[in-house]
Jmol script that loads the backbone (N, CA, C; Angstrom):
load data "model"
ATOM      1  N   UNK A   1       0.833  -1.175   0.000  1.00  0.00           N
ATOM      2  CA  UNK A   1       0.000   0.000   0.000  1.00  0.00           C
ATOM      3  C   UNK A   1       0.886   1.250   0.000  1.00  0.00           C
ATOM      4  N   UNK A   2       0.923   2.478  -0.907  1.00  0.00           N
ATOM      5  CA  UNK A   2       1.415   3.270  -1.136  1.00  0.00           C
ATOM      6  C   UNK A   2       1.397   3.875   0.339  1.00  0.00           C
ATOM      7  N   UNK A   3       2.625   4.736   0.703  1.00  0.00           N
ATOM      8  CA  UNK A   3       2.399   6.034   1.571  1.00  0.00           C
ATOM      9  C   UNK A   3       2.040   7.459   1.470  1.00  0.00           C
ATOM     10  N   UNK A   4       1.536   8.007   2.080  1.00  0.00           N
ATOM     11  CA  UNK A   4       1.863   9.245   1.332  1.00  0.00           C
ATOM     12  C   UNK A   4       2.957  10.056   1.763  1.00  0.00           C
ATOM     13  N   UNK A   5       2.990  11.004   1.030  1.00  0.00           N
ATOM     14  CA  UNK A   5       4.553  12.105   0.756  1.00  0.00           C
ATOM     15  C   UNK A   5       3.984  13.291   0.945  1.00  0.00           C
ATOM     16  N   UNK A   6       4.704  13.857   2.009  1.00  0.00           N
ATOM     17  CA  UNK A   6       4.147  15.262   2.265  1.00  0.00           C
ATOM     18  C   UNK A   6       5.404  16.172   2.391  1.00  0.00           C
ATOM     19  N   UNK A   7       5.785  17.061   1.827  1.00  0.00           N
ATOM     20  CA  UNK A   7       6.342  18.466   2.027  1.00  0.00           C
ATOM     21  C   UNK A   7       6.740  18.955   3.496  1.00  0.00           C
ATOM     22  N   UNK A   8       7.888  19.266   4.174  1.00  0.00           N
ATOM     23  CA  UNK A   8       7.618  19.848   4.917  1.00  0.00           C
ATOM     24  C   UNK A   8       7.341  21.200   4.714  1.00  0.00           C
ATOM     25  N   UNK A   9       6.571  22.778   5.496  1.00  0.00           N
ATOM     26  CA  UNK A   9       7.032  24.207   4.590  1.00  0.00           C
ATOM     27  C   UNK A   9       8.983  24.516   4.763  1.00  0.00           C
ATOM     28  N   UNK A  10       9.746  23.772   5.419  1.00  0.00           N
ATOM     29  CA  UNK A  10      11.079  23.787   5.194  1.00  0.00           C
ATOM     30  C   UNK A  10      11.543  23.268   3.790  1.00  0.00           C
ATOM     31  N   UNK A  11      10.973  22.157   3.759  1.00  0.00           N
ATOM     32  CA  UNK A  11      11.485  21.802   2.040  1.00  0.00           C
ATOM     33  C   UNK A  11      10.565  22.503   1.009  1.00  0.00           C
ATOM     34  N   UNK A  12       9.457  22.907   1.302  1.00  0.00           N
ATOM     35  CA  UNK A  12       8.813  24.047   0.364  1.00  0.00           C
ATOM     36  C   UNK A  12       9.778  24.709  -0.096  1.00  0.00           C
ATOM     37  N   UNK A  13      10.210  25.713   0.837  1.00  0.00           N
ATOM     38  CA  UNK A  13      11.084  27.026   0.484  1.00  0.00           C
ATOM     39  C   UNK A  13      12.602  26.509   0.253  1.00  0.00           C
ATOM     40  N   UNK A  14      13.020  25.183   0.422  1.00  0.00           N
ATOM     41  CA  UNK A  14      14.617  24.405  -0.283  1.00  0.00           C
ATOM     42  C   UNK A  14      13.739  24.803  -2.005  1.00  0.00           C
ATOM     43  N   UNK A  15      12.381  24.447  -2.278  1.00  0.00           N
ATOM     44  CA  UNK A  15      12.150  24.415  -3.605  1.00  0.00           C
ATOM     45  C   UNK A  15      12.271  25.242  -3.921  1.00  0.00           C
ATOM     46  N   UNK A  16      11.498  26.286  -3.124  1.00  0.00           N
ATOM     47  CA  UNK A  16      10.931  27.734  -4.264  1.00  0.00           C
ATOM     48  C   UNK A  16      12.852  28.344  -4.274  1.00  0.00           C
ATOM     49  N   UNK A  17      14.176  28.045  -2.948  1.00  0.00           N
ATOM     50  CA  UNK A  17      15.471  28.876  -3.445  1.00  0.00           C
ATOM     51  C   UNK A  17      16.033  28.030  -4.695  1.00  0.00           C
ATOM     52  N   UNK A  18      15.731  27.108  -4.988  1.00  0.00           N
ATOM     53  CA  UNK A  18      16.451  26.223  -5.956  1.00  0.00           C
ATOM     54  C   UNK A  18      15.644  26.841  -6.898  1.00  0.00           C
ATOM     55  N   UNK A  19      14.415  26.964  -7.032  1.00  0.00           N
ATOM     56  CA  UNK A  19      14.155  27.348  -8.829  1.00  0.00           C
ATOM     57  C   UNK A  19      14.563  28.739  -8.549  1.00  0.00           C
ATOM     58  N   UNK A  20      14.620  29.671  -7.826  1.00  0.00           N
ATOM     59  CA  UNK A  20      15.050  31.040  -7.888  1.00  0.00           C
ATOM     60  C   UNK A  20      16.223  31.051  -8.504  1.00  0.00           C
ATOM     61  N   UNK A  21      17.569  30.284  -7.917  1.00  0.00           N
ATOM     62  CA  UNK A  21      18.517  29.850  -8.364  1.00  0.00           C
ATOM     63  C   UNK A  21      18.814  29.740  -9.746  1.00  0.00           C
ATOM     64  N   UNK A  22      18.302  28.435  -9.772  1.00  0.00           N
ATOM     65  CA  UNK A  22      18.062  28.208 -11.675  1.00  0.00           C
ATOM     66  C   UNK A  22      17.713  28.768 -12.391  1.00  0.00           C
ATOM     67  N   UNK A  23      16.369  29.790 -12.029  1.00  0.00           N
ATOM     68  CA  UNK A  23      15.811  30.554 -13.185  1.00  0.00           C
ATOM     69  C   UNK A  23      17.024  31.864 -13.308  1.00  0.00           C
ATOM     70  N   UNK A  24      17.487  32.287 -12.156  1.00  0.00           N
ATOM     71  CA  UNK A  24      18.617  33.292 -12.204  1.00  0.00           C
ATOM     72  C   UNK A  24      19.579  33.307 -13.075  1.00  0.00           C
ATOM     73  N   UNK A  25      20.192  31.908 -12.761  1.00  0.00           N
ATOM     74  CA  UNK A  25      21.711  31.545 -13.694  1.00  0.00           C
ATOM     75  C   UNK A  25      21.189  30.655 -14.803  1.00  0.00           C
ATOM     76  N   UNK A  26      20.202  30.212 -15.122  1.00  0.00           N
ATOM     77  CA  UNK A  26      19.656  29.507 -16.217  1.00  0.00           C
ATOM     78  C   UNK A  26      18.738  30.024 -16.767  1.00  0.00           C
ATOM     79  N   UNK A  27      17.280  29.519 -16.643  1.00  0.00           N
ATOM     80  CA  UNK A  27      16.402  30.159 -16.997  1.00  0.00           C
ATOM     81  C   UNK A  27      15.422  29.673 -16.306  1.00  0.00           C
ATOM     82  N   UNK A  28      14.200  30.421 -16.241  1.00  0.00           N
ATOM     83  CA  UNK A  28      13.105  29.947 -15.459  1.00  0.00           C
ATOM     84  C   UNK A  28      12.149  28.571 -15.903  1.00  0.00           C
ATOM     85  N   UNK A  29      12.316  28.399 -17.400  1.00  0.00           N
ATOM     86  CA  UNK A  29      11.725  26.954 -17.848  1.00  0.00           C
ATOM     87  C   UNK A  29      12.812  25.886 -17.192  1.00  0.00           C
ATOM     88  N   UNK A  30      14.396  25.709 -17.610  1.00  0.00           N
ATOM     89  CA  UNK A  30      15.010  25.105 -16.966  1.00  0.00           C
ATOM     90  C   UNK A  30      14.925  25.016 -14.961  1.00  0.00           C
ATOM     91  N   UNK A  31      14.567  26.127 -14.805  1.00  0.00           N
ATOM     92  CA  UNK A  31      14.257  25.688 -13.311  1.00  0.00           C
ATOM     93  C   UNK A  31      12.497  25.238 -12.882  1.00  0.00           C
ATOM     94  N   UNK A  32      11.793  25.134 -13.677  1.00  0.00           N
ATOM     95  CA  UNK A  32      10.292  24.252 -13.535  1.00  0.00           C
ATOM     96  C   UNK A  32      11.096  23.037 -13.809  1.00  0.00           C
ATOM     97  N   UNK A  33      11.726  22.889 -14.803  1.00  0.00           N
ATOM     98  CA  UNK A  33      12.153  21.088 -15.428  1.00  0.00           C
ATOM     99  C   UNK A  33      12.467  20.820 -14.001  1.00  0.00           C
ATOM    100  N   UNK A  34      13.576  21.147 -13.345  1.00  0.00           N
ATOM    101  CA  UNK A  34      14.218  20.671 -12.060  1.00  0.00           C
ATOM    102  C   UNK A  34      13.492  20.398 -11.204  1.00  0.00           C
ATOM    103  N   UNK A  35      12.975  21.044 -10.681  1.00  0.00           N
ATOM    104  CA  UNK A  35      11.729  21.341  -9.355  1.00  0.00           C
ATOM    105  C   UNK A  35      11.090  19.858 -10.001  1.00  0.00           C
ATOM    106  N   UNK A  36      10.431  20.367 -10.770  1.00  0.00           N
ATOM    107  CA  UNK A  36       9.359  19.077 -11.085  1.00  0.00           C
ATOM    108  C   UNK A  36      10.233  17.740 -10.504  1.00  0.00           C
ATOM    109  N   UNK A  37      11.575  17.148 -11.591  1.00  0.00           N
ATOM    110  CA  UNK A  37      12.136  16.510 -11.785  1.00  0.00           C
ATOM    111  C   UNK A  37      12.295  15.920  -9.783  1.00  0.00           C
ATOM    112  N   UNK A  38      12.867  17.174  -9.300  1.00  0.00           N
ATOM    113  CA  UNK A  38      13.319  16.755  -7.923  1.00  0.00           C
ATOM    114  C   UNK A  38      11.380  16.513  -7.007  1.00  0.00           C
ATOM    115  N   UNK A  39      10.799  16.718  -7.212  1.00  0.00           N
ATOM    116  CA  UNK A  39       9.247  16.259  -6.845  1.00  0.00           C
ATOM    117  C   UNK A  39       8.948  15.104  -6.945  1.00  0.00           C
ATOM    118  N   UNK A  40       9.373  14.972  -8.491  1.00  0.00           N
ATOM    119  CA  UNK A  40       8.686  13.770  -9.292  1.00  0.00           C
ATOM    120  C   UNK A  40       9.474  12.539  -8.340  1.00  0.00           C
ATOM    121  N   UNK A  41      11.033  12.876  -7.999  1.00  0.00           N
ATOM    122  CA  UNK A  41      11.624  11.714  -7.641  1.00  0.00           C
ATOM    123  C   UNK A  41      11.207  11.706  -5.612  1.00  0.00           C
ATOM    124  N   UNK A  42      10.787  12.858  -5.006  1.00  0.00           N
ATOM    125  CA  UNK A  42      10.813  12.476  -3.585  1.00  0.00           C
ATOM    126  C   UNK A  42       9.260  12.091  -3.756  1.00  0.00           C
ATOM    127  N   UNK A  43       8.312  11.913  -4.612  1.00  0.00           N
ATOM    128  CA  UNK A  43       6.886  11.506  -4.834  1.00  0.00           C
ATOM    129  C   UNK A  43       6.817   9.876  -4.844  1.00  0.00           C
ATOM    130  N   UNK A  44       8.204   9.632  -5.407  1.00  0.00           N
ATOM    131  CA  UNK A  44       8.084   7.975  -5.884  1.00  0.00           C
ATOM    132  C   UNK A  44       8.963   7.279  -4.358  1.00  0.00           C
ATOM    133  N   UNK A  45       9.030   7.745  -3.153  1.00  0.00           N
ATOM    134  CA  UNK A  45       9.207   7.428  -2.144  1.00  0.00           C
ATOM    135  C   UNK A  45       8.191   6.368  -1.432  1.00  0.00           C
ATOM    136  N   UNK A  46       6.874   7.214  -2.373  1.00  0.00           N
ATOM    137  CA  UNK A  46       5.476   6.661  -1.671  1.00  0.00           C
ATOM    138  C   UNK A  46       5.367   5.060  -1.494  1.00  0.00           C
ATOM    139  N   UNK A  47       6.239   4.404  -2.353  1.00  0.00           N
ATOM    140  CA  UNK A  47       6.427   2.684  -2.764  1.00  0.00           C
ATOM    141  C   UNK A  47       7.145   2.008  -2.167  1.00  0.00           C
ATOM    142  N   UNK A  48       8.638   2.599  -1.724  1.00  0.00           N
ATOM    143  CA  UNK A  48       9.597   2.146  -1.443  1.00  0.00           C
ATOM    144  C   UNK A  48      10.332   2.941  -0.364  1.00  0.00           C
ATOM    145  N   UNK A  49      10.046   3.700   0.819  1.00  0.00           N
ATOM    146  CA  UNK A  49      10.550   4.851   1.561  1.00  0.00           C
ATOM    147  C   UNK A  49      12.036   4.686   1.879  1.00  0.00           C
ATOM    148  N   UNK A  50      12.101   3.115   2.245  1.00  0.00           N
ATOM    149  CA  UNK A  50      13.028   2.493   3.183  1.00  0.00           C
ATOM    150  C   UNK A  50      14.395   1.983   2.135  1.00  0.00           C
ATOM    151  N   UNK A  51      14.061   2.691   0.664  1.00  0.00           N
ATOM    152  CA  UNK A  51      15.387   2.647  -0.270  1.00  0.00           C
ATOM    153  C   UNK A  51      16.304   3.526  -0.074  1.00  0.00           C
ATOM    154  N   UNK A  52      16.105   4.519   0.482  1.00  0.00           N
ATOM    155  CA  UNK A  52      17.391   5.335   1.149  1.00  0.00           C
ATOM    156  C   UNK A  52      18.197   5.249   2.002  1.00  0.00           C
ATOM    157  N   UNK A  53      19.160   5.931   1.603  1.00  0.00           N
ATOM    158  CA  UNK A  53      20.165   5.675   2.281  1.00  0.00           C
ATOM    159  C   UNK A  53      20.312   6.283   3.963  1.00  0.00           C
ATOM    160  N   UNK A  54      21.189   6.648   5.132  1.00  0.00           N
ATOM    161  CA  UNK A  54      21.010   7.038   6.046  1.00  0.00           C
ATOM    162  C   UNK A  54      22.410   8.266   5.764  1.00  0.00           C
ATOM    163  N   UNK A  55      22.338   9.649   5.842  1.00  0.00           N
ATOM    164  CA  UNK A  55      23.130  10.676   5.296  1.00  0.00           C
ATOM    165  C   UNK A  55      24.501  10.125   6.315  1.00  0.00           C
ATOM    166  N   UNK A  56      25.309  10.350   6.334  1.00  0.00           N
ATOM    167  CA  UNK A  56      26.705   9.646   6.973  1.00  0.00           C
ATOM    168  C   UNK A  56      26.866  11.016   7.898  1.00  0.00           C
ATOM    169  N   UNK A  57      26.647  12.199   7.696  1.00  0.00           N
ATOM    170  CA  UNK A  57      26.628  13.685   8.093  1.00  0.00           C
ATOM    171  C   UNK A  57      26.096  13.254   9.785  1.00  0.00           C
ATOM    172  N   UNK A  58      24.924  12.811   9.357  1.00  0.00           N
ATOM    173  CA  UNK A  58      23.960  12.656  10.426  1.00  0.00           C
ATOM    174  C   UNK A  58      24.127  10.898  11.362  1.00  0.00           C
ATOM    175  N   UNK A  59      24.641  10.383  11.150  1.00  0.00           N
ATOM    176  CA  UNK A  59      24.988   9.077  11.413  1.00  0.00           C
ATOM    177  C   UNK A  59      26.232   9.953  12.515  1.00  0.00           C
ATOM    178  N   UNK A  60      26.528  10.610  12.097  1.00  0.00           N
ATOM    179  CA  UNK A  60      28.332  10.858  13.032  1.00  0.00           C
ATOM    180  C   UNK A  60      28.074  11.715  14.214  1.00  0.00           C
ATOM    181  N   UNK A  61      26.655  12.372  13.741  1.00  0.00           N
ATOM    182  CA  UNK A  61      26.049  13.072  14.939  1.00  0.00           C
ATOM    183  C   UNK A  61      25.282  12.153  16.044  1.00  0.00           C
ATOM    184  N   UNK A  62      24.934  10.468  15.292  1.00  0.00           N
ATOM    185  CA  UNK A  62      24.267   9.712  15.982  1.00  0.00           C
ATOM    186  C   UNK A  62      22.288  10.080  15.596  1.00  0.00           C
ATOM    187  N   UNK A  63      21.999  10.292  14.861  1.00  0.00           N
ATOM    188  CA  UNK A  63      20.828  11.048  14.101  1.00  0.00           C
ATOM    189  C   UNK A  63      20.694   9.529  13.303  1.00  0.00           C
ATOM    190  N   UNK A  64      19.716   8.484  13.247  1.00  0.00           N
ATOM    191  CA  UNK A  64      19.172   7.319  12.420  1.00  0.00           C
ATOM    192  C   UNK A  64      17.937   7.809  12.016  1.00  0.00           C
ATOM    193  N   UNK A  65      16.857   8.496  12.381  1.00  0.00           N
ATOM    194  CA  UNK A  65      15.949   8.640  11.621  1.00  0.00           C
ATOM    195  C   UNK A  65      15.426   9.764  10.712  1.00  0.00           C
ATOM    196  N   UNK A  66      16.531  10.113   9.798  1.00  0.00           N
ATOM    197  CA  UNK A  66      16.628  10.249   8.613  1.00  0.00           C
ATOM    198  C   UNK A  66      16.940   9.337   7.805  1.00  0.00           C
ATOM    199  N   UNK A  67      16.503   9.115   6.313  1.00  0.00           N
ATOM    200  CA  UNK A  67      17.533   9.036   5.528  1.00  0.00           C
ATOM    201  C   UNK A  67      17.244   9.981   3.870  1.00  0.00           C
ATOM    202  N   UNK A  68      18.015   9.126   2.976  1.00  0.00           N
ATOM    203  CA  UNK A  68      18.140  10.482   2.170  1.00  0.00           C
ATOM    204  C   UNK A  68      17.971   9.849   0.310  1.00  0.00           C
ATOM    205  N   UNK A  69      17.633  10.466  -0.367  1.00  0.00           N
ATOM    206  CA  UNK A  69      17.820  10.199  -1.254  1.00  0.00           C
ATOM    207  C   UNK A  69      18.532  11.092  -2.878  1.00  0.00           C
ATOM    208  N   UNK A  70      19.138  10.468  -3.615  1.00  0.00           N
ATOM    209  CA  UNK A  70      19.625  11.441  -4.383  1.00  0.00           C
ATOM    210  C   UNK A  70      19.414  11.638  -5.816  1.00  0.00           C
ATOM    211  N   UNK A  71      18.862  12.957  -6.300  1.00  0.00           N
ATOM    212  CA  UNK A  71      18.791  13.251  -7.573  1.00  0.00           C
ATOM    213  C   UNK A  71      19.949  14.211  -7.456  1.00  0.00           C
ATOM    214  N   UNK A  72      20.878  14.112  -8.431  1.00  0.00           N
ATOM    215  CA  UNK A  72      22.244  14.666  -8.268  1.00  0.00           C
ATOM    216  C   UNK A  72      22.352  15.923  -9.216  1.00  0.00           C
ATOM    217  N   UNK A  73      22.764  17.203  -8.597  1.00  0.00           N
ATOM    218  CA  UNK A  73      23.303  16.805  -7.442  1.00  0.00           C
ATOM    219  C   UNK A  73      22.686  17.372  -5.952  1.00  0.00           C
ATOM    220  N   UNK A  74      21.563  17.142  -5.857  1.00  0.00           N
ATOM    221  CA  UNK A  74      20.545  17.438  -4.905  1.00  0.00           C
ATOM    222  C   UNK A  74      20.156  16.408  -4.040  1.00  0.00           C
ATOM    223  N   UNK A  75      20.844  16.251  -2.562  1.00  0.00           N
ATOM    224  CA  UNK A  75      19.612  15.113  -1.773  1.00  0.00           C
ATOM    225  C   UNK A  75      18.729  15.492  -0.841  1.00  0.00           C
ATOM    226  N   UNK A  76      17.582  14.769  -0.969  1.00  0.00           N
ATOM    227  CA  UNK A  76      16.424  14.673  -0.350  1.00  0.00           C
ATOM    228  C   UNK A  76      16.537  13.620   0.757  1.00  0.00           C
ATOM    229  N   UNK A  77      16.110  14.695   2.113  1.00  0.00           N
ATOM    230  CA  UNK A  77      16.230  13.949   3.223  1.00  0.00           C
ATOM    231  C   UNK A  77      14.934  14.007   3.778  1.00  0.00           C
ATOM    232  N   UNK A  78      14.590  12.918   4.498  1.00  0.00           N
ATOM    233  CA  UNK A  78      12.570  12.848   4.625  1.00  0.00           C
ATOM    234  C   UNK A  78      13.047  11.285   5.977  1.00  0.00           C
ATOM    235  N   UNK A  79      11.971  11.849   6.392  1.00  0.00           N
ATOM    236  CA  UNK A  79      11.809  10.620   7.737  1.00  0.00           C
ATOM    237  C   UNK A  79      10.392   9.907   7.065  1.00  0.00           C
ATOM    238  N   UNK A  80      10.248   8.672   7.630  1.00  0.00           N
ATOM    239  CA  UNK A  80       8.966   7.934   7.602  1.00  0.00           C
ATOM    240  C   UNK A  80       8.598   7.881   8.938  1.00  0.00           C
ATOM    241  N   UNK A  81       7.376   8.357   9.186  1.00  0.00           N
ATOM    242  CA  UNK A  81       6.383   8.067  10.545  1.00  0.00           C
ATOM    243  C   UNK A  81       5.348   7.565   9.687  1.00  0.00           C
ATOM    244  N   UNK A  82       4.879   6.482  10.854  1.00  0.00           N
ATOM    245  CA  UNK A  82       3.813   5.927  10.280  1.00  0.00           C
ATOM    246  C   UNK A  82       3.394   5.888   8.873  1.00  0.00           C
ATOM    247  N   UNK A  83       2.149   5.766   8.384  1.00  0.00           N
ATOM    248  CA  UNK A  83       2.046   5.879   6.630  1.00  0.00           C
ATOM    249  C   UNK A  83       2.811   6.979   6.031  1.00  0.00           C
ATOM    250  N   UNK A  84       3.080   8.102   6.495  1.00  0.00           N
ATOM    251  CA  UNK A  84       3.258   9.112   6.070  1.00  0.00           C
ATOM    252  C   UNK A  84       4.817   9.431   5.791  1.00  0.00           C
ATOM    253  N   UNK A  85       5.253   9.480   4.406  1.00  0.00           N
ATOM    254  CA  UNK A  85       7.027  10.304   3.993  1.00  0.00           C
ATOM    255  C   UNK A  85       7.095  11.538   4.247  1.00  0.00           C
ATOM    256  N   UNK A  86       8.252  12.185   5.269  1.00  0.00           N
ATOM    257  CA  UNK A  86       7.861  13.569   5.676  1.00  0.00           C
ATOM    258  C   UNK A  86       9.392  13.895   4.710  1.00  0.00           C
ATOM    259  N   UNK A  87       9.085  14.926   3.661  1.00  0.00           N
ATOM    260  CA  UNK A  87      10.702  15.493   3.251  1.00  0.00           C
ATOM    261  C   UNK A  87      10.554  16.413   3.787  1.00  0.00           C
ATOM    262  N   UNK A  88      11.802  16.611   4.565  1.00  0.00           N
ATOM    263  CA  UNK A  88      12.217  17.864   5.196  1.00  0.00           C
ATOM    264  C   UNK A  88      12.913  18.800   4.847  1.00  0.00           C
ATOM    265  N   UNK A  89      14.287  18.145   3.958  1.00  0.00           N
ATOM    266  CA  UNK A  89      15.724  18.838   3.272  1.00  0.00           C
ATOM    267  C   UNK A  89      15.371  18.797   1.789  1.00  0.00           C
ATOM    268  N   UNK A  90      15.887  19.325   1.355  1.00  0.00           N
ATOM    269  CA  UNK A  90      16.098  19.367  -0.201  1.00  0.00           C
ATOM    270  C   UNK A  90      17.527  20.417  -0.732  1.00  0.00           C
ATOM    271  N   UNK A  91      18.612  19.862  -0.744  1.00  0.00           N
ATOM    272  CA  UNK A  91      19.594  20.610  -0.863  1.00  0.00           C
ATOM    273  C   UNK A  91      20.526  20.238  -1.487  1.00  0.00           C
ATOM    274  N   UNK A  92      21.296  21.341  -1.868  1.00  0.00           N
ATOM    275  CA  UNK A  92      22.498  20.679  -2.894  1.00  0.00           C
ATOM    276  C   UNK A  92      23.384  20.178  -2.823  1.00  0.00           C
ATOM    277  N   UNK A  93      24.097  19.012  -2.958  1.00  0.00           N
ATOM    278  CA  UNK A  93      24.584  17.927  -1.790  1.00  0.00           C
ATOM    279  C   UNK A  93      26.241  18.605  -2.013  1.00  0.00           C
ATOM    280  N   UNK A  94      26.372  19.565  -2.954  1.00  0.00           N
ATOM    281  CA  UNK A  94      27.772  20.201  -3.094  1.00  0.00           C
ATOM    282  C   UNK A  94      28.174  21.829  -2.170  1.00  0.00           C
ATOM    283  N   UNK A  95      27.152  21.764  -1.300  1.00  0.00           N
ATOM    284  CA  UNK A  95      27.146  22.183   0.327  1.00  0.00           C
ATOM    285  C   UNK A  95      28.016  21.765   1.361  1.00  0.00           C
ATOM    286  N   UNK A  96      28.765  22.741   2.117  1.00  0.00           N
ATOM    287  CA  UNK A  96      28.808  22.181   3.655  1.00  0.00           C
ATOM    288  C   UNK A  96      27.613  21.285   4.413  1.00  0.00           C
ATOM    289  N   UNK A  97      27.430  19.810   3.977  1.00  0.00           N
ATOM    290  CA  UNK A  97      26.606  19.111   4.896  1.00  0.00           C
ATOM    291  C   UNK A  97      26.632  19.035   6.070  1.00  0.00           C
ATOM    292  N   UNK A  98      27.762  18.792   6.830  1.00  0.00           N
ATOM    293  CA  UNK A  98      28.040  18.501   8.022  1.00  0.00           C
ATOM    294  C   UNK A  98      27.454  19.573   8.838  1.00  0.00           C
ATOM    295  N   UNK A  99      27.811  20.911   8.509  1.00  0.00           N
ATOM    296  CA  UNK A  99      27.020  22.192   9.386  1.00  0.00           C
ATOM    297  C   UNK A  99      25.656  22.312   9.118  1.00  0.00           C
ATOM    298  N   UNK A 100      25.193  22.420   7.791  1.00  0.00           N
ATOM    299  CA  UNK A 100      23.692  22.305   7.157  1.00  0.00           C
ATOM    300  C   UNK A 100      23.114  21.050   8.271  1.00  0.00           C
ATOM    301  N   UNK A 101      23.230  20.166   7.731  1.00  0.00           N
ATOM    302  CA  UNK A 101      22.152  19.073   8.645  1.00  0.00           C
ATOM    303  C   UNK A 101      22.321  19.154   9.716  1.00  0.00           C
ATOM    304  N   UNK A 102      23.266  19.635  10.682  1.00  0.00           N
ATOM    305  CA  UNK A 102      23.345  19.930  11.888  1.00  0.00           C
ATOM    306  C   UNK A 102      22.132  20.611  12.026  1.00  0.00           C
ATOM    307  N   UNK A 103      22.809  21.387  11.844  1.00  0.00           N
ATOM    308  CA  UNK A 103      21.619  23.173  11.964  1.00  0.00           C
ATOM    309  C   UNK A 103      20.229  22.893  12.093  1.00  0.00           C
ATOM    310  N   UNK A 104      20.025  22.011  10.513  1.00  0.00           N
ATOM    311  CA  UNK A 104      18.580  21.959  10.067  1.00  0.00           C
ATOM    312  C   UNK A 104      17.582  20.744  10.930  1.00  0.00           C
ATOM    313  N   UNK A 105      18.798  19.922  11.255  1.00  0.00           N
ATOM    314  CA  UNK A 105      18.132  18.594  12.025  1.00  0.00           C
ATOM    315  C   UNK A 105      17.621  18.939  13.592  1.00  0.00           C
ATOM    316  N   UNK A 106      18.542  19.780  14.071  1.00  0.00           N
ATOM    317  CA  UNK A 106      18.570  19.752  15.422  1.00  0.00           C
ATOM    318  C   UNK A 106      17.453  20.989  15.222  1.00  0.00           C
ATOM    319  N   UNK A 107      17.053  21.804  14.941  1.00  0.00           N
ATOM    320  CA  UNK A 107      15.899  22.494  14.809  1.00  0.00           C
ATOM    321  C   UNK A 107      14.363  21.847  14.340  1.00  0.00           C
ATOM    322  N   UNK A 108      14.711  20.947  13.959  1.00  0.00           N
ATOM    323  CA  UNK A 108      13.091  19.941  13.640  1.00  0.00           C
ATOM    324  C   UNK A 108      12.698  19.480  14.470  1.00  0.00           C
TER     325      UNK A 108
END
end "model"
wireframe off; spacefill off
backbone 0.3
color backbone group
C-alpha cells in the first residue's frame, strides 16, 4: 500500500530557493524542469521509503531517523512516521553538509 509524501514548509522554500537559483543563472523553464524533476523523484518514495540511504553527516552526529535520497546533485532527506514520507531537506549535496544538517536537524 502506497504512503503518502508530504512536504515539509522547510522543504517548500529548499524548492521555491532552488528554482530562484536556476531561473537566475539559467532560466526559469530550466528551473520548472528541475523542481518538477526533484518532486517527481521524492513523490516515488510513496512505494519504497526504506530505499534510502542514512546521510553519513547525520549518522556521526548519531541522528538514524533520517535518511536520504539522491537526484544529483541534490539530496532529499525525509523521515517515515507511520504511513506518512515527511521530506524535510532538499539541498544541494555540493554544500557544507556537516554544518547544514546539523543546523537543520537539530531544529526539527
Amino acid at each position: 500500500m502506497p504512503l503518502n509524501v508530504k512536504f515539509t514548509p522547510s522543504a517548500r522554500q529548499d524548492l521555491r530557493t532552488i528554482r530562484a537559483y536556476i531561473a537566475q543563472s539559467d532560466s526559469p523553464e530550466r528551473a520548472d524542469c528541475v523542481v518538477a524533476q526533484i518532486v517527481h523523484a521524492a513523490l516515488s518514495l510513496n512505494e519504497n521509503p526504506l530505499r534510502g540511504s542514512y546521510p553519513p553527516e547525520l549518522l556521526a552526529l548519531g541522528v538514524r531517523n533520517y535518511r536520504q535520497l539522491h537526484f544529483k546533485p541534490f539530496r532529499i532527506l525525509y523521515r517515515v512516521l507511520g504511513q506518512t514520507v515527511h521530506i524535510s531537506i532538499i539541498v544541494d549535496g555540493r554544500r557544507d553538509m556537516q554544518s547544514l544538517l546539523a543546523k537543520r536537524v537539530t531544529q526539527a
